[in-house]
MARLORO-248325 format. One record per residue: residue number from 0; x, z, y of N, C-alpha, C in turn. Coordinates in pm, 1 decimal. Atoms other than C-alpha are relative to their C-alpha. Example, Ala and Ser with C-alpha at 12.3 -4.5 7.8 and 13.67 -1.06 7.14 Angstrom:
BEGIN
{k: 0	n_xx: 89.0	n_zz: 0.0	n_yy: -119.0	ca_xx: 1230.0	ca_zz: 780.0	ca_yy: -450.0	c_xx: 90.0	c_zz: 0.0	c_yy: 120.0} .
{k: 1	n_xx: -82.0	n_zz: -6.0	n_yy: -119.0	ca_xx: 1367.0	ca_zz: 714.0	ca_yy: -106.0	c_xx: -77.0	c_zz: 73.0	c_yy: 109.0} .
***
This chain:
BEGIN
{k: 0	n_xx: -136.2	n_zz: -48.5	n_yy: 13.6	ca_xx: 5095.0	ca_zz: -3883.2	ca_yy: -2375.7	c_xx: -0.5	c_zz: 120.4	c_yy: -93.5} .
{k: 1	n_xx: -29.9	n_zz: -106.4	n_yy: 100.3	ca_xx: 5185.2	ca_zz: -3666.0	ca_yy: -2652.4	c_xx: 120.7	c_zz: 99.8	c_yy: -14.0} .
{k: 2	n_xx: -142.6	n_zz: -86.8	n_yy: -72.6	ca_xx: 5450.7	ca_zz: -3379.5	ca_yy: -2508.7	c_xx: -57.4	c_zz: 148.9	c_yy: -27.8} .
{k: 3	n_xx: 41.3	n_zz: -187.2	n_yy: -25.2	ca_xx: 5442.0	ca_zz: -3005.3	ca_yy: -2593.4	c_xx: 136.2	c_zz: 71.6	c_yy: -7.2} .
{k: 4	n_xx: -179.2	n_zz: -67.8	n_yy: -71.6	ca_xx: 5722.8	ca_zz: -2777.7	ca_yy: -2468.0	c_xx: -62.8	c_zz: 169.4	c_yy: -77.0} .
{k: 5	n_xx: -65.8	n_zz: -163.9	n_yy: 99.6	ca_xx: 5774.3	ca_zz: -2431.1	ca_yy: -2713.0	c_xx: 92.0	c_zz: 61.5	c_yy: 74.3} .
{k: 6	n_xx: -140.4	n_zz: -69.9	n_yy: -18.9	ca_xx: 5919.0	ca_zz: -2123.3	ca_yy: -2597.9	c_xx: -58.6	c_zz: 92.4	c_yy: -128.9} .
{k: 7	n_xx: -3.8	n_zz: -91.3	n_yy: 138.9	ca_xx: 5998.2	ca_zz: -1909.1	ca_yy: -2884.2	c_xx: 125.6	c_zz: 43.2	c_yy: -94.9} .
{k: 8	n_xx: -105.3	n_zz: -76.8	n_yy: 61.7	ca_xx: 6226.1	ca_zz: -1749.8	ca_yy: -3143.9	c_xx: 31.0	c_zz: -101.3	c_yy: -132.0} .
{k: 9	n_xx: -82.1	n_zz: 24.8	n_yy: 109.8	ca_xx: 6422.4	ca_zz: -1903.5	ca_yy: -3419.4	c_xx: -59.2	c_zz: 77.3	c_yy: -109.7} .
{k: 10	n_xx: 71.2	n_zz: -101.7	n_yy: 30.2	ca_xx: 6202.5	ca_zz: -1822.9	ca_yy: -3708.0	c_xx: 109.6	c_zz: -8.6	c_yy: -184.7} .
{k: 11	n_xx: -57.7	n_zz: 4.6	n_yy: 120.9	ca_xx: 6442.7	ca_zz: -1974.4	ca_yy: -4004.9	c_xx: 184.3	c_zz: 7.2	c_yy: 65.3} .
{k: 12	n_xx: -158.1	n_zz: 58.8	n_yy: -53.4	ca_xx: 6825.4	ca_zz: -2047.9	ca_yy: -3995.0	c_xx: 3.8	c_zz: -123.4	c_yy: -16.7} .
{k: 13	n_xx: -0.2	n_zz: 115.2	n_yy: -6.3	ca_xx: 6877.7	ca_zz: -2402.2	ca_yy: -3877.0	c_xx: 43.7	c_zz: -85.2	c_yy: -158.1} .
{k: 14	n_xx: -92.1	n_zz: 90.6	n_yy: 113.9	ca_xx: 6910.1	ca_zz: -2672.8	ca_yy: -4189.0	c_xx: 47.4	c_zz: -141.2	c_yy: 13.7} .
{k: 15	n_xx: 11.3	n_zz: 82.6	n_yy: -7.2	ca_xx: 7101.3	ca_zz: -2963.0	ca_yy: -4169.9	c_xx: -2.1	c_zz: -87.7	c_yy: -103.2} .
{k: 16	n_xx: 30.3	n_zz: 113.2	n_yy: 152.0	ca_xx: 7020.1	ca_zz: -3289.5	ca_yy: -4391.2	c_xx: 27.2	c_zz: -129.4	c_yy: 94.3} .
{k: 17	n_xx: 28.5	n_zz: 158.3	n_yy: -66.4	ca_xx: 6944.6	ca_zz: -3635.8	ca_yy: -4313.7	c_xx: -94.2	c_zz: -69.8	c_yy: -12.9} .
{k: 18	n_xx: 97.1	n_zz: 47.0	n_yy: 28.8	ca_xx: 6697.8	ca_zz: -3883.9	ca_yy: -4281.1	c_xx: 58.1	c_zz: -99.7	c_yy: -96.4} .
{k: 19	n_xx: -14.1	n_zz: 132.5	n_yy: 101.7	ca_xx: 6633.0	ca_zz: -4164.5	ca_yy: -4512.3	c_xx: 129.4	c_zz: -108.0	c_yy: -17.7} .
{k: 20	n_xx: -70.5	n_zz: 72.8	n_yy: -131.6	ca_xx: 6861.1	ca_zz: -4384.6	ca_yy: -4250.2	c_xx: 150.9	c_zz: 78.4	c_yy: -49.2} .
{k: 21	n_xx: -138.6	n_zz: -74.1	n_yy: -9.2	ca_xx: 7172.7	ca_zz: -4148.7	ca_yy: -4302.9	c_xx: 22.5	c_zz: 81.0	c_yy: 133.3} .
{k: 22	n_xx: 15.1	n_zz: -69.9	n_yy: -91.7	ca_xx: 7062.1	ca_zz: -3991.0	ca_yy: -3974.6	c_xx: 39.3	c_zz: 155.2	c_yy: -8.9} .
{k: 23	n_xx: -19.6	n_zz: -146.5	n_yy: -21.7	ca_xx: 7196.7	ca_zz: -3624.8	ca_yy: -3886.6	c_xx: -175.4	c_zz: 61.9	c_yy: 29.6} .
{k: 24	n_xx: 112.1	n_zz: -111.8	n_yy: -31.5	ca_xx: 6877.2	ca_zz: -3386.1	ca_yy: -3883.5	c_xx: 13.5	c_zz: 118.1	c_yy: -15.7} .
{k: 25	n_xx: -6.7	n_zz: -157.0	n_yy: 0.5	ca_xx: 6802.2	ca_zz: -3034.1	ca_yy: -3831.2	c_xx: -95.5	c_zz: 32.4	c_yy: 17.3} .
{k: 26	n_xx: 146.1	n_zz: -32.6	n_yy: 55.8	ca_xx: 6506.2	ca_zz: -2862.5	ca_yy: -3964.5	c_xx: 10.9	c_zz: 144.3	c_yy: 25.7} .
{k: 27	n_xx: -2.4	n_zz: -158.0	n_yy: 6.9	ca_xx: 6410.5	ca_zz: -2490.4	ca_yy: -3848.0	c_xx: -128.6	c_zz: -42.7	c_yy: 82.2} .
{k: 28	n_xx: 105.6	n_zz: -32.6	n_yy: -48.8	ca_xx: 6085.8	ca_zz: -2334.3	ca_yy: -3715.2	c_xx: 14.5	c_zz: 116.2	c_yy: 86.7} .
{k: 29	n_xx: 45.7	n_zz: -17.4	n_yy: -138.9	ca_xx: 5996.8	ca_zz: -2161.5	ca_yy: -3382.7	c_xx: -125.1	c_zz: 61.3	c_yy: -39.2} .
{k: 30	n_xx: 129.2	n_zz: -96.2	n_yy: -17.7	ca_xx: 5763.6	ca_zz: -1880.2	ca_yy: -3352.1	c_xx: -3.3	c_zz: 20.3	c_yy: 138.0} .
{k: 31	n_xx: 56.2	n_zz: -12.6	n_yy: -175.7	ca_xx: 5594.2	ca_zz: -1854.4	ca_yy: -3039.1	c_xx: -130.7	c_zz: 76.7	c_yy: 32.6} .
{k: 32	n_xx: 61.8	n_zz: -126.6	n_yy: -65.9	ca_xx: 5391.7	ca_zz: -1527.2	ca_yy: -2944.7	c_xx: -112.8	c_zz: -40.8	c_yy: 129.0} .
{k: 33	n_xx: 128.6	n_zz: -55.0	n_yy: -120.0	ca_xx: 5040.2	ca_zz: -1476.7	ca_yy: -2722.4	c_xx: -49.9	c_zz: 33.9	c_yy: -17.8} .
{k: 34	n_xx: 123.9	n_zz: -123.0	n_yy: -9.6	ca_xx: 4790.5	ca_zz: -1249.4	ca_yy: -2649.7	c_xx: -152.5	c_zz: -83.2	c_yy: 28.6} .
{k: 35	n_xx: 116.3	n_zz: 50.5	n_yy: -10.9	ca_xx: 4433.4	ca_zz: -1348.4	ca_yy: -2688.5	c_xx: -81.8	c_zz: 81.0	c_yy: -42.1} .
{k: 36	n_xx: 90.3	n_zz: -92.6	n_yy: 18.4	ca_xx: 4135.4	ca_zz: -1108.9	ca_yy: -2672.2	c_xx: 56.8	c_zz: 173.8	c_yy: -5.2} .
{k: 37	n_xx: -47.8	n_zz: -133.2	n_yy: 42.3	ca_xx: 4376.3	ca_zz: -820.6	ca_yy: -2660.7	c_xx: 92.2	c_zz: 7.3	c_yy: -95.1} .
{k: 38	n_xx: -75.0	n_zz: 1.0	n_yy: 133.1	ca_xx: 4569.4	ca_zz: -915.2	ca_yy: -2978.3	c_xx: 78.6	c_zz: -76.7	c_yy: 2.1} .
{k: 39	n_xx: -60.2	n_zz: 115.9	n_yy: -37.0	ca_xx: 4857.5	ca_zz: -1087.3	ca_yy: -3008.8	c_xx: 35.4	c_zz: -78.6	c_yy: -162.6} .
{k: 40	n_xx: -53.5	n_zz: 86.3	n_yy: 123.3	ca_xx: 4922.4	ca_zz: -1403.9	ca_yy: -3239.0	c_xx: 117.5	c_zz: -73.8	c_yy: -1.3} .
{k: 41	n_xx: -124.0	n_zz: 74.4	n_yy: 23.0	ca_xx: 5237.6	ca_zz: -1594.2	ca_yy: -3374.8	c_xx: -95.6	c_zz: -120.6	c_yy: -39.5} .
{k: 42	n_xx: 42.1	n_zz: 183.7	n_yy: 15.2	ca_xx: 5171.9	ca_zz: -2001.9	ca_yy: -3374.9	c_xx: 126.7	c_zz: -41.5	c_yy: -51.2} .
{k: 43	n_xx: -141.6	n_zz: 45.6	n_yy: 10.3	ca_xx: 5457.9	ca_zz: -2138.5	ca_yy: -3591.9	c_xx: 15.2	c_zz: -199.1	c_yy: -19.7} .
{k: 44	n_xx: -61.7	n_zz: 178.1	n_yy: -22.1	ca_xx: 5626.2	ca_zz: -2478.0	ca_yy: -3547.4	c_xx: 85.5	c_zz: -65.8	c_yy: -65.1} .
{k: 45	n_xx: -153.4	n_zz: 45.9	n_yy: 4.7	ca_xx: 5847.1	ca_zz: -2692.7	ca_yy: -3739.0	c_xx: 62.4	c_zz: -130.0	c_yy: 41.1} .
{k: 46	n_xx: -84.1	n_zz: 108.4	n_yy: -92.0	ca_xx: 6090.1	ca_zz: -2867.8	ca_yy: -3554.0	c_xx: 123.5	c_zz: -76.5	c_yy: -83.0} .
{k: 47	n_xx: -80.4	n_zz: 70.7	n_yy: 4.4	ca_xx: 6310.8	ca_zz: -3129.6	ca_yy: -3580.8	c_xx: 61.4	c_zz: -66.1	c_yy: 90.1} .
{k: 48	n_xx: -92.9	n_zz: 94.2	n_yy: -48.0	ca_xx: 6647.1	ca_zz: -3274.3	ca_yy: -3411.5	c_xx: 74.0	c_zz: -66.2	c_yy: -39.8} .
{k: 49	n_xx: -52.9	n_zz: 114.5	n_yy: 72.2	ca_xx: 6801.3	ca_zz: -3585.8	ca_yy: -3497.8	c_xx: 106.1	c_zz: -4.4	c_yy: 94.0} .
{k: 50	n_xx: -93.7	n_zz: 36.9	n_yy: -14.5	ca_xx: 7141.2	ca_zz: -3712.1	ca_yy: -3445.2	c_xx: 106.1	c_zz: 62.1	c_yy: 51.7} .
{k: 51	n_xx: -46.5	n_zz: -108.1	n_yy: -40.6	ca_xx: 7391.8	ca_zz: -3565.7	ca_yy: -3243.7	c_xx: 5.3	c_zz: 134.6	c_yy: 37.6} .
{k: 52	n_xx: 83.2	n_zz: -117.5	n_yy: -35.4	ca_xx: 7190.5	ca_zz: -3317.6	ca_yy: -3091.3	c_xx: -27.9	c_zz: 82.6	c_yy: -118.0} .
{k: 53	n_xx: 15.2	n_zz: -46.2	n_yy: 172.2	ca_xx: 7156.3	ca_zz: -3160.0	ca_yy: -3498.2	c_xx: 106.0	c_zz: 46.6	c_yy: 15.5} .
{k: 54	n_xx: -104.4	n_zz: -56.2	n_yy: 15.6	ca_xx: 7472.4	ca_zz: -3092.7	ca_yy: -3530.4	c_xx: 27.0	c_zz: 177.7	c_yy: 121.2} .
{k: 55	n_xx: -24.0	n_zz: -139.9	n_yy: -106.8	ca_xx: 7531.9	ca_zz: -2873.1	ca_yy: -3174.8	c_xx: -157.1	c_zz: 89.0	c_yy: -47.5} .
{k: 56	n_xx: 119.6	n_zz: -130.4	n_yy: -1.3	ca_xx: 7170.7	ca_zz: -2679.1	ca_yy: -3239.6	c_xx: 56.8	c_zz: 83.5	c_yy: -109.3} .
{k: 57	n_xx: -31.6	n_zz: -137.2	n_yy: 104.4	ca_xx: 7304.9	ca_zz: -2572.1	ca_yy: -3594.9	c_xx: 129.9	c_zz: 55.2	c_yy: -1.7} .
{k: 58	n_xx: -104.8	n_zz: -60.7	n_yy: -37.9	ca_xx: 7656.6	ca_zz: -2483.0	ca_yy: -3442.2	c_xx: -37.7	c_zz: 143.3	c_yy: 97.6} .
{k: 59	n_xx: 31.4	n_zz: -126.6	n_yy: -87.8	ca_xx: 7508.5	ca_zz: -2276.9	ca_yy: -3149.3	c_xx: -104.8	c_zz: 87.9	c_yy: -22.9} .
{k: 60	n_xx: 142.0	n_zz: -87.7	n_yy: 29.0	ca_xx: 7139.7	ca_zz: -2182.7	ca_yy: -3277.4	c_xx: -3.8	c_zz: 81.8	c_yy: -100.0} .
{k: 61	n_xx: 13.1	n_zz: -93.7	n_yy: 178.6	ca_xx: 7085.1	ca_zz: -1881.0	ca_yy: -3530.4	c_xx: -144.3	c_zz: 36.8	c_yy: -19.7} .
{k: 62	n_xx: 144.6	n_zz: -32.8	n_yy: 5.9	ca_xx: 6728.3	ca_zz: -1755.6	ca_yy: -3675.3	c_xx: 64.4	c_zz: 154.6	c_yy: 104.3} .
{k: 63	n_xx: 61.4	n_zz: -112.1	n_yy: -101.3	ca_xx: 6616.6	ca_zz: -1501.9	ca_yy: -3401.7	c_xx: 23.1	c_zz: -38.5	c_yy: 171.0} .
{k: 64	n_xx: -24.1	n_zz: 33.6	n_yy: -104.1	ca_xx: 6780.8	ca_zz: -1677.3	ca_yy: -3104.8	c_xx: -138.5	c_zz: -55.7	c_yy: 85.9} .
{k: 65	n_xx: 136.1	n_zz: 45.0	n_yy: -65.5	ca_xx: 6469.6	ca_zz: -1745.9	ca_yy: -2812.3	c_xx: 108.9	c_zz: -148.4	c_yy: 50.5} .
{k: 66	n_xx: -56.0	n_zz: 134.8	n_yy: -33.3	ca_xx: 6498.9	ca_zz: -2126.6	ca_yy: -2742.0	c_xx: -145.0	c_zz: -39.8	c_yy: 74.4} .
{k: 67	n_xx: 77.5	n_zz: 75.4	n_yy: -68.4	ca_xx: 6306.5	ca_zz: -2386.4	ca_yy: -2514.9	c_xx: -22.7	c_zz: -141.8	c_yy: -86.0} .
{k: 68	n_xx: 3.1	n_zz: 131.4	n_yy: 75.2	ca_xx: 6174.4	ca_zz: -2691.4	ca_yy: -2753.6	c_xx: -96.0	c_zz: -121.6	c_yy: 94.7} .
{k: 69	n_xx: 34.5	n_zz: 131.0	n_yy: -45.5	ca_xx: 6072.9	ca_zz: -3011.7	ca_yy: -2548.1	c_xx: -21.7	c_zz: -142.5	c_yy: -131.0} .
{k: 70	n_xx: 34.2	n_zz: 139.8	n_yy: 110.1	ca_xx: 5898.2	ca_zz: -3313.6	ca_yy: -2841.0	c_xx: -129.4	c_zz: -25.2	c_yy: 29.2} .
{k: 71	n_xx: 80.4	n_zz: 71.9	n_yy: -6.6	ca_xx: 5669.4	ca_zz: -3466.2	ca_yy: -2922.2	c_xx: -100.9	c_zz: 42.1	c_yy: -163.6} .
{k: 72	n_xx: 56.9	n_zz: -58.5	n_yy: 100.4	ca_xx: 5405.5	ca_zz: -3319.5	ca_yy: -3199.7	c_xx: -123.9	c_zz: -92.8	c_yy: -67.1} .
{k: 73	n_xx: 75.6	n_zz: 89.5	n_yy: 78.4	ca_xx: 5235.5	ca_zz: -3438.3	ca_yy: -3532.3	c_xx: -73.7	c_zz: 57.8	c_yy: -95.4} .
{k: 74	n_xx: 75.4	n_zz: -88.6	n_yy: 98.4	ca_xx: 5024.7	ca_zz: -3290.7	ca_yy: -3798.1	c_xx: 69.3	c_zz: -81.3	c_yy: -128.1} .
{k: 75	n_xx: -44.2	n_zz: 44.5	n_yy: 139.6	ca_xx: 5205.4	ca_zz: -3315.1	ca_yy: -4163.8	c_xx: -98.4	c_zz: 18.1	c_yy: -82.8} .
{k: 76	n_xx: 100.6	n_zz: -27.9	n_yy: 114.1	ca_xx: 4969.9	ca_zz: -3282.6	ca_yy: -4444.3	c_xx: 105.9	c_zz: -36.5	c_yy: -97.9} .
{k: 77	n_xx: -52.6	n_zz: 47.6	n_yy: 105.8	ca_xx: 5027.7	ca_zz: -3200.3	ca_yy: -4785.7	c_xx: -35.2	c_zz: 78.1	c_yy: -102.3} .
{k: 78	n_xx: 53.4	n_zz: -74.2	n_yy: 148.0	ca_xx: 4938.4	ca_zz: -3035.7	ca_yy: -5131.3	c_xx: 97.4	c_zz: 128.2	c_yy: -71.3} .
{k: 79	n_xx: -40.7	n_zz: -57.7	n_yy: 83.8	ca_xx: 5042.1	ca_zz: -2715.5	ca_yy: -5260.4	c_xx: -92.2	c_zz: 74.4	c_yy: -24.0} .
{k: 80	n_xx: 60.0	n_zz: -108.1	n_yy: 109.0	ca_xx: 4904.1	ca_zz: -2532.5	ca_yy: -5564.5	c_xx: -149.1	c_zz: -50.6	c_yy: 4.1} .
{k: 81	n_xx: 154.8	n_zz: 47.7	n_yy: -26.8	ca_xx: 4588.3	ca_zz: -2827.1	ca_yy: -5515.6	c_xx: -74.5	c_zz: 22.6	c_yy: 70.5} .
{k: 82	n_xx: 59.7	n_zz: 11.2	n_yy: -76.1	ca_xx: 4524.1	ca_zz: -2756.4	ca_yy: -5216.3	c_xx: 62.3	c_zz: -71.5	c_yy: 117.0} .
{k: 83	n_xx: -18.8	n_zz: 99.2	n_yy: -112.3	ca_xx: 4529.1	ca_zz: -2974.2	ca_yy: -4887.5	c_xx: 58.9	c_zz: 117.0	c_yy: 68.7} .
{k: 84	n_xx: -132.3	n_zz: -35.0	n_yy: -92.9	ca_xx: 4762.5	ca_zz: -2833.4	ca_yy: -4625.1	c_xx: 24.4	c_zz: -57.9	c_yy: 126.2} .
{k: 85	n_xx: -46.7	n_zz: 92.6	n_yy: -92.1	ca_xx: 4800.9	ca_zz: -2905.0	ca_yy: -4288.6	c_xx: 118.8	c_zz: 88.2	c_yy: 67.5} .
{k: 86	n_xx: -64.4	n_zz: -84.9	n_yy: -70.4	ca_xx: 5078.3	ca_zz: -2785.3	ca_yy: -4053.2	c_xx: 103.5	c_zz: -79.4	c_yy: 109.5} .
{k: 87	n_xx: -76.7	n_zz: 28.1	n_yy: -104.3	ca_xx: 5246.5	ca_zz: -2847.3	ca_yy: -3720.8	c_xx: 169.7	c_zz: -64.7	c_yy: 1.7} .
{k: 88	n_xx: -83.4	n_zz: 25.9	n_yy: 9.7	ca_xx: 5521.5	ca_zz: -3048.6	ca_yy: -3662.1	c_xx: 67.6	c_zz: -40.3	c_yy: 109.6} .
{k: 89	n_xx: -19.6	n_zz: 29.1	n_yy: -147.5	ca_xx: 5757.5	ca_zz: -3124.2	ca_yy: -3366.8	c_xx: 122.1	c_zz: -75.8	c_yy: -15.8} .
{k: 90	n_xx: -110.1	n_zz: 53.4	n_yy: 42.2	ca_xx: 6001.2	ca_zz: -3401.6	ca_yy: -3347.6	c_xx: 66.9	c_zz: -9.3	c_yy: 175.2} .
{k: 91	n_xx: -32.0	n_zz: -96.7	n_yy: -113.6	ca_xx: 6220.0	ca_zz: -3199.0	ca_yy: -3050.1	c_xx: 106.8	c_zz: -188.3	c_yy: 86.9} .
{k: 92	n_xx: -63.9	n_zz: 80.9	n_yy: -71.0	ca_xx: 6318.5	ca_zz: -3436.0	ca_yy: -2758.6	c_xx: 112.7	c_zz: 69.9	c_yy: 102.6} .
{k: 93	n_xx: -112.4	n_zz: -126.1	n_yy: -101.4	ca_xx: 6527.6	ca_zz: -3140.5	ca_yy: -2529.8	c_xx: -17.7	c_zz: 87.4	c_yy: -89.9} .
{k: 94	n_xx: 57.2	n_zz: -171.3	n_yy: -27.6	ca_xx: 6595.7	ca_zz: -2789.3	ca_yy: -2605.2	c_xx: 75.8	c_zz: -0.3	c_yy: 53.9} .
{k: 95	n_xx: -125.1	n_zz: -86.9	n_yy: -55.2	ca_xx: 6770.3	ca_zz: -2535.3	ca_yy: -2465.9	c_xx: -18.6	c_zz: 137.1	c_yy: -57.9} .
{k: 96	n_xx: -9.1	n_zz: -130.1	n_yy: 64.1	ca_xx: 6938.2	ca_zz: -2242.9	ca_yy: -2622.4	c_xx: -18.5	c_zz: 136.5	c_yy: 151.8} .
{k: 97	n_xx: 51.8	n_zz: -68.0	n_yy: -148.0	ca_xx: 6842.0	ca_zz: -1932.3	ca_yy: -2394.1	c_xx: 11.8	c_zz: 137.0	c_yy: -93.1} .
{k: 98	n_xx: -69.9	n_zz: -125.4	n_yy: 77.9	ca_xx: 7124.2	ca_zz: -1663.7	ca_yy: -2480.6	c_xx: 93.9	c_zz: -20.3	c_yy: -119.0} .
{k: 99	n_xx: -4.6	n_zz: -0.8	n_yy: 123.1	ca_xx: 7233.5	ca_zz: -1821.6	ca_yy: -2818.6	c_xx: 142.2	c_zz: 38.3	c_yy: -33.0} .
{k: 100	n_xx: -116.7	n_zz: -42.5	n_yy: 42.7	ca_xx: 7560.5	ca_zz: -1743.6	ca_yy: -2957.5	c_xx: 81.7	c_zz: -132.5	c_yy: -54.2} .
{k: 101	n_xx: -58.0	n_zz: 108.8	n_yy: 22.5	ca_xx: 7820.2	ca_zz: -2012.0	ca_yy: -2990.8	c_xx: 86.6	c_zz: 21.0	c_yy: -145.8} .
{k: 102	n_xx: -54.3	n_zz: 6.6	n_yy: 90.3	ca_xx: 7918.3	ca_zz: -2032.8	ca_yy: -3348.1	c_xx: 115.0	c_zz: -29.3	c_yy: -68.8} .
{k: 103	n_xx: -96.2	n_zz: 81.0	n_yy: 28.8	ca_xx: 8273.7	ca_zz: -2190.3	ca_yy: -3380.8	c_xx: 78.5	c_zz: 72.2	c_yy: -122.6} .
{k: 104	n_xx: -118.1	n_zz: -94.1	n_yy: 102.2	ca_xx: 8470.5	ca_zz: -1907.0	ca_yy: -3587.6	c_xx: -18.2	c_zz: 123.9	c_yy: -15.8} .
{k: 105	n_xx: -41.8	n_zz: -88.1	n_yy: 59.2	ca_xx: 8527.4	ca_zz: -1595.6	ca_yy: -3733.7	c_xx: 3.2	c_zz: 86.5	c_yy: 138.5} .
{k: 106	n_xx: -62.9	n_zz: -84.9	n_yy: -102.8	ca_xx: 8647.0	ca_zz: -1436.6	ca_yy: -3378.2	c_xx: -115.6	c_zz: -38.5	c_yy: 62.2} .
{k: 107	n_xx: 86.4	n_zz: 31.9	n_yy: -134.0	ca_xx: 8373.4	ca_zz: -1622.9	ca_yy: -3161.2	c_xx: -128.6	c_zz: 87.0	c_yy: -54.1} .
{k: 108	n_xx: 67.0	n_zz: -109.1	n_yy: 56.5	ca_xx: 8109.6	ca_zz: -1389.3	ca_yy: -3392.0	c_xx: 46.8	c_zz: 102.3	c_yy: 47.9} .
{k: 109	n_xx: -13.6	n_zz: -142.7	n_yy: -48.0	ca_xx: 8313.3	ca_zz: -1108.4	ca_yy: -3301.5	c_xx: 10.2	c_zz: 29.2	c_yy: 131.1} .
{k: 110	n_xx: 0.9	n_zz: 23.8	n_yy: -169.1	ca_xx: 8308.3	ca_zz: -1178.2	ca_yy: -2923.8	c_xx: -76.4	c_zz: -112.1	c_yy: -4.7} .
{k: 111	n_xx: 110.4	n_zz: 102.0	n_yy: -11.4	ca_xx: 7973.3	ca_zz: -1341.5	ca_yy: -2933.7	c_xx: 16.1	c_zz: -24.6	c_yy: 205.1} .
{k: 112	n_xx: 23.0	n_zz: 45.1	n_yy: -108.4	ca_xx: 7942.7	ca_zz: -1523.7	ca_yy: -2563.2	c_xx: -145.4	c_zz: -36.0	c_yy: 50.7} .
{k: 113	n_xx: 119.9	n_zz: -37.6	n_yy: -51.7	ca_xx: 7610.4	ca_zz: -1479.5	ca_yy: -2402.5	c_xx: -64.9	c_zz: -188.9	c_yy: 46.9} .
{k: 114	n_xx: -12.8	n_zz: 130.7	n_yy: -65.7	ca_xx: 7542.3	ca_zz: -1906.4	ca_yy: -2339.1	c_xx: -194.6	c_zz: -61.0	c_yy: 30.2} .
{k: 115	n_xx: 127.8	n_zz: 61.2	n_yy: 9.7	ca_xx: 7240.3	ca_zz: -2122.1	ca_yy: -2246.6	c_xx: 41.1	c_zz: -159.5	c_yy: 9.0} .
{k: 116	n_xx: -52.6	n_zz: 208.5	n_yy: 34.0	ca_xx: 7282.2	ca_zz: -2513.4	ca_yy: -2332.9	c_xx: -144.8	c_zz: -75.2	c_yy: -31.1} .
{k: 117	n_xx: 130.4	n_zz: 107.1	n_yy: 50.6	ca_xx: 7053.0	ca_zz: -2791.6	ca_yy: -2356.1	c_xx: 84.4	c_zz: -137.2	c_yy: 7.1} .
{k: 118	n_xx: 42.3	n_zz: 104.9	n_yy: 58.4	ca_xx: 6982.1	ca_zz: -3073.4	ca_yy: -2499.2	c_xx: -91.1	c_zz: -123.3	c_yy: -8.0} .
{k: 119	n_xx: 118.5	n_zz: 130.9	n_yy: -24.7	ca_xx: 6871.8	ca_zz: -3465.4	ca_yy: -2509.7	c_xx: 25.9	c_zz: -3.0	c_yy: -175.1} .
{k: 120	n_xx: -17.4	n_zz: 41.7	n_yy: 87.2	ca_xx: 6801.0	ca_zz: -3560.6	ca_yy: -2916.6	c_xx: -64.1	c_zz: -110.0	c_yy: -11.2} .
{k: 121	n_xx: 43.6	n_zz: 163.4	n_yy: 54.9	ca_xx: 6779.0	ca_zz: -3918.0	ca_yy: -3032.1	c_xx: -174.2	c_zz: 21.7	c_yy: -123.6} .
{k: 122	n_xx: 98.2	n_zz: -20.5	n_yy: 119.5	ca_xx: 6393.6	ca_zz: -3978.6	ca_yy: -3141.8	c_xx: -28.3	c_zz: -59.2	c_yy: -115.0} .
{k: 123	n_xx: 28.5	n_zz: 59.0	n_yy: 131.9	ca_xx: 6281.6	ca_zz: -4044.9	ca_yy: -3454.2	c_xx: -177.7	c_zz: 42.4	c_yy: -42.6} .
{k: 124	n_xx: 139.1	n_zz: 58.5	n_yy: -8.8	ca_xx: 5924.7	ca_zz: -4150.9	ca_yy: -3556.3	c_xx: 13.7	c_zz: 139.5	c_yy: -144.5} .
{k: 125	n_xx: 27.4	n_zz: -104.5	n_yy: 102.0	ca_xx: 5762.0	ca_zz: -3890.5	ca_yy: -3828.8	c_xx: 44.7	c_zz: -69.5	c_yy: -162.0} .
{k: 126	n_xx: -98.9	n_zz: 27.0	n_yy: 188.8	ca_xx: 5867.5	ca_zz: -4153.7	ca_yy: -4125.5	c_xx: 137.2	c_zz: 57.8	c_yy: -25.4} .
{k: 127	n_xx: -148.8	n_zz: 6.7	n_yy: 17.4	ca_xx: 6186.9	ca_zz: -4045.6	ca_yy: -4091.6	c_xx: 20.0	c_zz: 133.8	c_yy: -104.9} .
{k: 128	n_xx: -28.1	n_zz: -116.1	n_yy: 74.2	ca_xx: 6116.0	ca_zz: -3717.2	ca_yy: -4267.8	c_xx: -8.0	c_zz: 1.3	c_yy: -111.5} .
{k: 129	n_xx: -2.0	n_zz: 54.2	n_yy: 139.6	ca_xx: 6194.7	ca_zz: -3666.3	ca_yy: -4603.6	c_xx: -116.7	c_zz: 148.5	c_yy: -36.0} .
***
């Protein structure tokens, strides 16, 4: 079984696109903090939610908000500047926002609302990424 559950911070501002498919996606990364030997390290993640679930994360989620990511994780590889590349990838089956600020308007910024929401997102296999 291949399941890893992220708690952590909003490390970009959510982007949405699409897959290949015409699928809704939403692309941001998750920093997630621990202490080991005394020192502490950041492990970063990038996540992805597909379909409906895309839309509400980049309505309610902002970079810095702490969230709960529930997927399923893959290793991307890839080449920059000729060199090999690997890096974490998570194609998010739950979250939950934890605190986030509900984005709707102009006024709901200025009377941010303190919320926590979760989430089921439709999966999608790692081809799906562009």
């Amino acid at each position: 079984m291949n399941q890893i559950t992220i708690i952590g911070n909003v490390g970009i501002t959510p982007e949405m696109g699409a897959t290949s498919n015409g699928k809704p996606r939403c692309k941001f990364t998750v920093a997630s903090n621990s202490k080991r030997g005394g020192e502490e390290e950041t492990q970063w993640f990038t996540c992805h939610v597909y379909g409906d679930s895309a839309a509400n994360f980049v309505r309610i989620v902002s970079k810095g908000d702490a969230v709960v990511i529930l997927g399923r994780c893959f290793m991307h590889t890839f080449e920059r500047d000729g060199v090999s590349k690997e890096r974490v990838h998570v194609n998010v089956n739950q979250w939950k926002a934890m605190g986030a600020r509900v984005k709707r308007d102009d006024s709901a910024r200025a009377n941010p609302q303190s919320r926590s929401e979760e989430h089921t997102s439709e999966l999608q296999s790692p081809d799906h990424l562009v």
